[in-house]
C-alpha positions as CSV (number, residue, x, y, z in Angstrom):
1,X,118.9,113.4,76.5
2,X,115.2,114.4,76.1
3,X,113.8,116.4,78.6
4,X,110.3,114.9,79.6
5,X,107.9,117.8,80.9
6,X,105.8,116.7,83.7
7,X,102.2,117.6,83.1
8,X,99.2,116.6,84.9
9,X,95.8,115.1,83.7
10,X,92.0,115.1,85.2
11,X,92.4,111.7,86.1
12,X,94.7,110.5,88.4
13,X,97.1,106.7,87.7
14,X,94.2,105.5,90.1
15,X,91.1,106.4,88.2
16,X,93.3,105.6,84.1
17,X,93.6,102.6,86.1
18,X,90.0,101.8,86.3
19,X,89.3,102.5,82.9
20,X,92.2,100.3,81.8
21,X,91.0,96.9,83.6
22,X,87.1,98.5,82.6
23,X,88.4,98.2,78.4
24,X,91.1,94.8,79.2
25,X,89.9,92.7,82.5
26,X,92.8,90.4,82.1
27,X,95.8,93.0,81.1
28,X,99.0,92.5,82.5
29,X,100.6,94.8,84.6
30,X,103.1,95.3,82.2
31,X,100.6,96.0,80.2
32,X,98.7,98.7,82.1
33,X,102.1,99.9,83.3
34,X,102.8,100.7,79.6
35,X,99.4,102.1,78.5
36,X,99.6,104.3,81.5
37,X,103.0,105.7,81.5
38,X,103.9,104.5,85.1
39,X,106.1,102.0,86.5
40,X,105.3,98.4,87.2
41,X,105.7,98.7,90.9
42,X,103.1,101.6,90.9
43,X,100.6,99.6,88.9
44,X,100.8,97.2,91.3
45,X,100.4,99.6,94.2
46,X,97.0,100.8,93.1
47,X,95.7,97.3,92.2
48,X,96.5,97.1,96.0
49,X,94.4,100.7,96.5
50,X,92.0,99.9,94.5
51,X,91.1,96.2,95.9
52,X,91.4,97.6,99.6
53,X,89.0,100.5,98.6
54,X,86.7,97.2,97.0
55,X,86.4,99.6,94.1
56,X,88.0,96.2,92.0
57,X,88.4,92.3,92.4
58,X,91.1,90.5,92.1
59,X,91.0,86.8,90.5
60,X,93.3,84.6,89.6
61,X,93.1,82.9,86.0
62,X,95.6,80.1,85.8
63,X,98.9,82.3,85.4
64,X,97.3,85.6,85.2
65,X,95.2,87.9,87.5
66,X,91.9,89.1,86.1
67,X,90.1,92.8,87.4
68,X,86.5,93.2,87.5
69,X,85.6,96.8,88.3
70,X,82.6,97.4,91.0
71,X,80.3,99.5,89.8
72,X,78.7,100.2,93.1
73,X,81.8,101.3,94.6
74,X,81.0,105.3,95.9
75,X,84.1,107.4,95.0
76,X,86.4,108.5,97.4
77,X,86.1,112.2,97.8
78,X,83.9,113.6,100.4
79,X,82.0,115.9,98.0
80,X,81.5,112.8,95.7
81,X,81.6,110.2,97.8
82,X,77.4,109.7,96.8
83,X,78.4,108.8,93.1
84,X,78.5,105.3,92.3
85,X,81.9,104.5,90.5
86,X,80.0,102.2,87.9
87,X,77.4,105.2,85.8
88,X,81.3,107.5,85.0
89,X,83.4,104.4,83.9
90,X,80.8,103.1,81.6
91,X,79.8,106.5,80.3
92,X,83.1,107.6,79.9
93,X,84.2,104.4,78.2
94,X,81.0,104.4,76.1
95,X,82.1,108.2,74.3
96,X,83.1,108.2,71.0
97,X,85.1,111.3,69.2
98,X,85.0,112.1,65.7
99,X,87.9,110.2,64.8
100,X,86.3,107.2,65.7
């Protein structure tokens, strides 16, 4: 059995989350669920999170859900809570490394 090491990344599920549905508005759970390395269930916790925080909508397209990110959404930390979400997902989705 392979042992899977636990490590931890800058972003939390909730913020990989808002760059997945930034790149693919109408991914599937499964989907993110899969691009992000967490369960189903989870991805559809923070969908929850993140439509209560109004930091995304949430519309139904025939069988499918669609995301649409708000870029005026303030983050949630105190010490950042004056940054508007929209200015770090569509910078950080706009780099480019030199494998590109």
């Amino acid at each position: 059995m392979e042992e899977r090491r636990h490590t931890w990344t800058v972003f939390s599920s909730h913020g990989r989350m808002l760059f997945c549905v930034t790149a693919n508005s109408s991914a599937t759970l499964w989907a993110i669920s899969d691009a992000l390395g967490i369960t189903e269930r989870q991805v559809a916790r923070i969908v929850k999170d993140l439509d209560a925080a109004e930091m995304i909508s949430v519309e139904r397209r025939g069988v499918r859900n669609a995301y649409t990110v708000n870029p005026e959404a303030r983050l949630r930390h105190p010490t950042l809570a004056h940054v508007p979400l929209g200015p770090i997902i569509f910078a950080l989705m706009s780099v480019r490394t030199p494998t590109d």
